[in-house]
C-alpha positions in Angstrom: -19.1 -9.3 13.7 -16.8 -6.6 14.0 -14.1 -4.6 11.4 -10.2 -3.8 12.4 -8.9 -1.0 10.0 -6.2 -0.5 9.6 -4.5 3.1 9.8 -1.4 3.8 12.0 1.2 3.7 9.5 3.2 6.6 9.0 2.9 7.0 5.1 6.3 8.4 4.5 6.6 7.4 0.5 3.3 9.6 0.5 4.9 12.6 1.3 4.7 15.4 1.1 1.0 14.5 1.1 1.3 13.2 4.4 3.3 15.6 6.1 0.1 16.8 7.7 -2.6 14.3 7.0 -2.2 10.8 7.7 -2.6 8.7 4.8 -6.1 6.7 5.0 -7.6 10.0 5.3 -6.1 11.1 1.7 -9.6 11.7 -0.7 -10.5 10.1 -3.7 -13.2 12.1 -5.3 -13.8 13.8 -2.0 -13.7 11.1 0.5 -11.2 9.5 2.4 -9.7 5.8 1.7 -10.6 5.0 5.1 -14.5 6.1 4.7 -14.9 3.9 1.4 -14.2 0.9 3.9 -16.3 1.9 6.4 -19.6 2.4 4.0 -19.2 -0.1 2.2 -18.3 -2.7 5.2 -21.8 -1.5 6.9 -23.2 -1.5 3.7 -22.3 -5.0 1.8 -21.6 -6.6 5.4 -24.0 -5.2 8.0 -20.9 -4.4 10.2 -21.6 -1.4 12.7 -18.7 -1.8 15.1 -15.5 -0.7 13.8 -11.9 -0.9 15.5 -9.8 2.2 13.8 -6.0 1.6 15.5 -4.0 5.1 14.8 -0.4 6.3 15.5 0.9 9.1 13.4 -1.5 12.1 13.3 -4.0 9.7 14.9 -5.9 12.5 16.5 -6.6 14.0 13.4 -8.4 10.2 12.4 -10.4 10.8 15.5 -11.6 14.3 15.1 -12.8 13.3 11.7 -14.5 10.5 11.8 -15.4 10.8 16.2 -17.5 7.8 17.2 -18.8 7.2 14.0 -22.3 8.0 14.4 -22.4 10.4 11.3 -21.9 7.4 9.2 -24.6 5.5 11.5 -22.0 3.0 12.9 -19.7 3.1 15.7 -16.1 3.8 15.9 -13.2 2.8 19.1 -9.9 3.8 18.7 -6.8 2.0 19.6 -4.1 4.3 19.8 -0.9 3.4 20.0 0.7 5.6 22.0 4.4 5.1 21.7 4.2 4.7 17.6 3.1 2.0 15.6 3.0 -1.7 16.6 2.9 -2.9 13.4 -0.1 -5.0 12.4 0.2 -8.1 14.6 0.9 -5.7 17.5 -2.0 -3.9 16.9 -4.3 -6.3 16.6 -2.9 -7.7 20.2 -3.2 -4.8 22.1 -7.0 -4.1 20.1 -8.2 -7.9 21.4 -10.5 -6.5 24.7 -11.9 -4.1 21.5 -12.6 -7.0 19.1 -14.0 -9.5 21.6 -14.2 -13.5 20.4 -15.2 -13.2 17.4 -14.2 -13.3 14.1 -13.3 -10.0 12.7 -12.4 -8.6 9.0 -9.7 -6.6 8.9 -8.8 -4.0 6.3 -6.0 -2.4 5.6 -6.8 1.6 5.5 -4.9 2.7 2.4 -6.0 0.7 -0.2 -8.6 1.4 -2.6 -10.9 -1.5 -4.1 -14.6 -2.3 -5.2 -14.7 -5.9 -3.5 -17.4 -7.2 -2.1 -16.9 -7.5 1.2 -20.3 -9.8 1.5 -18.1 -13.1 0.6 -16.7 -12.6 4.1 -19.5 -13.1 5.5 -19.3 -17.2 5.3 -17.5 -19.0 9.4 -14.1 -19.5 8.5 -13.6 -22.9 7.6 -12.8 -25.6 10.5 -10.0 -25.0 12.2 -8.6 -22.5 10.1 -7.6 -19.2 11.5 -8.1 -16.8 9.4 -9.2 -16.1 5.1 -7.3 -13.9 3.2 -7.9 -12.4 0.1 -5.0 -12.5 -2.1 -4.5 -10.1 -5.7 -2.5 -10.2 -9.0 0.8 -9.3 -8.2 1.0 -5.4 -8.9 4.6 -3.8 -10.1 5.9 -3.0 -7.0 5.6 -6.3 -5.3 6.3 -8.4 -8.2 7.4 -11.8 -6.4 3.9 -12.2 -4.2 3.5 -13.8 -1.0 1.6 -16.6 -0.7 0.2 -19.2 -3.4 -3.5 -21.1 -3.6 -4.2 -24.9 -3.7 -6.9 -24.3 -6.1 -8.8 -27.7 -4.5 -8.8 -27.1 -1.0 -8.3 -23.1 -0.9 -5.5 -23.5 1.5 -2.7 -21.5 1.1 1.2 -22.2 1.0 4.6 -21.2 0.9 6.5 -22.5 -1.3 5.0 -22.5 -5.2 6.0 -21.2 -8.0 2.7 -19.0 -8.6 2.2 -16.4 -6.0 -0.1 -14.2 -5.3 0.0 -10.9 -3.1 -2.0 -10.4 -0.1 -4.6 -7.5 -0.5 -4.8 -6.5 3.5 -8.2 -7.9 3.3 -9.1 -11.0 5.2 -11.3 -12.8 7.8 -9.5 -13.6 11.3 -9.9 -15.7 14.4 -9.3 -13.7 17.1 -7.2 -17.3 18.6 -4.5 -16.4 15.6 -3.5 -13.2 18.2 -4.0 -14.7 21.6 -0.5 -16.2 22.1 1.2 -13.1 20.6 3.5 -11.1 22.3 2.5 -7.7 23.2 4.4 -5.0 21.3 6.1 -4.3 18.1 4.9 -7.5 15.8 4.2 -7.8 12.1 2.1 -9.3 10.7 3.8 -11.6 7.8 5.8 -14.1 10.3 2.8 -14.8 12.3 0.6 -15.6 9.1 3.5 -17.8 7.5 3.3 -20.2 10.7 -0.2 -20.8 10.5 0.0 -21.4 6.8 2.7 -24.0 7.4 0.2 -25.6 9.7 -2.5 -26.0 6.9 -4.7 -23.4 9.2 -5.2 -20.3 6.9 -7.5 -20.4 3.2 -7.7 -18.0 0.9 -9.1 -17.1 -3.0 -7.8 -14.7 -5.5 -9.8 -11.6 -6.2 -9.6 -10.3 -9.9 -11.1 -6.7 -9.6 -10.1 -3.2 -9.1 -7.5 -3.4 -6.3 -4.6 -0.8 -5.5 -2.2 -0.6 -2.8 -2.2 3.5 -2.4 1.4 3.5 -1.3 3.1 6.5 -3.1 1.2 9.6 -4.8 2.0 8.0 -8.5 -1.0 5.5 -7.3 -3.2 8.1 -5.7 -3.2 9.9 -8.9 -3.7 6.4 -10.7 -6.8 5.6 -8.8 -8.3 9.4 -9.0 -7.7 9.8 -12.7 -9.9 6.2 -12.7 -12.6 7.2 -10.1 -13.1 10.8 -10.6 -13.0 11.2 -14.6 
């Protein structure tokens, strides 16, 4: 199996820290959000095949991390050359990297201890993808999608929501029919989920969303003291 991470996005609530770096390479306690999911994918998971799509300051991805080998695994990247696709859009144009397999994806600037063993386990039959869904933190208050605590499948319309991490298990089939280009992700995932064809469990550990330097700061002052 292979890992998707996640890291073309622009980061612009991170600046100025992003002005010249592009935001999964910010460090916590001397690493870079990005490496922490690599390690611990090859470490927890086995995974030595990583798909690294970049955009903004994507060279600067590549010249750090090159093919991988200094973290014993191997890196392609899928650049997208005329600016960020978005994440359904990068995930199409990354299908001849990913193969026909399943594949974990990751979003690249978050910062979390899960264990990235549980996605290990075949999606369940039929389904298209597994998604790991958190508490709701205070900037996304409202969530995204709620659980069917018997059956693990996930819906639309509750009154308990929960908000997606960026960490799941996918069928490469849940990209196939997608149109090249600029797509996100969130329509595409809402489909399938009104189809019955996507599960999903709530994870209750550390978990943040490193979207503006208050949170960088939060998860440093927690990691590094």
């Amino acid at each position: 199996m292979k890992a998707m991470i996640l890291a073309a996005g622009k980061g612009e609530r991170m600046r100025p820290l992003t002005n010249t770096t592009p935001k999964p390479l910010l460090k916590v306690n001397n690493k870079p959000l990005l490496q922490y999911h690599i390690e611990s994918l090859r470490d927890q998971v086995g995974i030595n095949e990583f798909i690294i799509n970049t955009a903004y300051l994507g060279q600067k991805i590549q010249d750090y991390f090159n093919d991988g080998s200094n973290l014993n695994v191997s890196i392609k990247y899928s650049a997208e050359e005329t600016g960020s696709l978005e994440t359904a859009g990068g995930i199409k144009q990354a299908l001849p990297l990913l193969g026909n397999e399943d594949f974990i994806l990751v979003n690249g600037d978050i910062f979390t201890d899960f264990d990235f063993a549980s996605l290990n386990q075949p999606l369940s039959q039929g389904k298209l993808a597994h998604l790991i869904l958190v508490s709701n933190p205070e900037h996304h208050p409202k969530g995204d999608f709620a659980i069917n605590n018997k059956t693990a499948a996930l819906a639309l319309n509750n009154d308990v929501k929960y908000t997606y991490s960026g960490i799941g298990r996918y069928s490469v089939e849940l990209f196939k029919t997608v149109a090249e280009g600029k797509q996100p992700l969130g329509p595409i995932l809402k489909k399938a989920i009104k189809n019955n064809n996507i599960t999903g469990c709530l994870y209750s550990g550390l978990w943040s969303d490193i979207g503006t330097p208050e949170r960088l700061s939060q998860i440093k002052i927690l990691i590094e003291n």
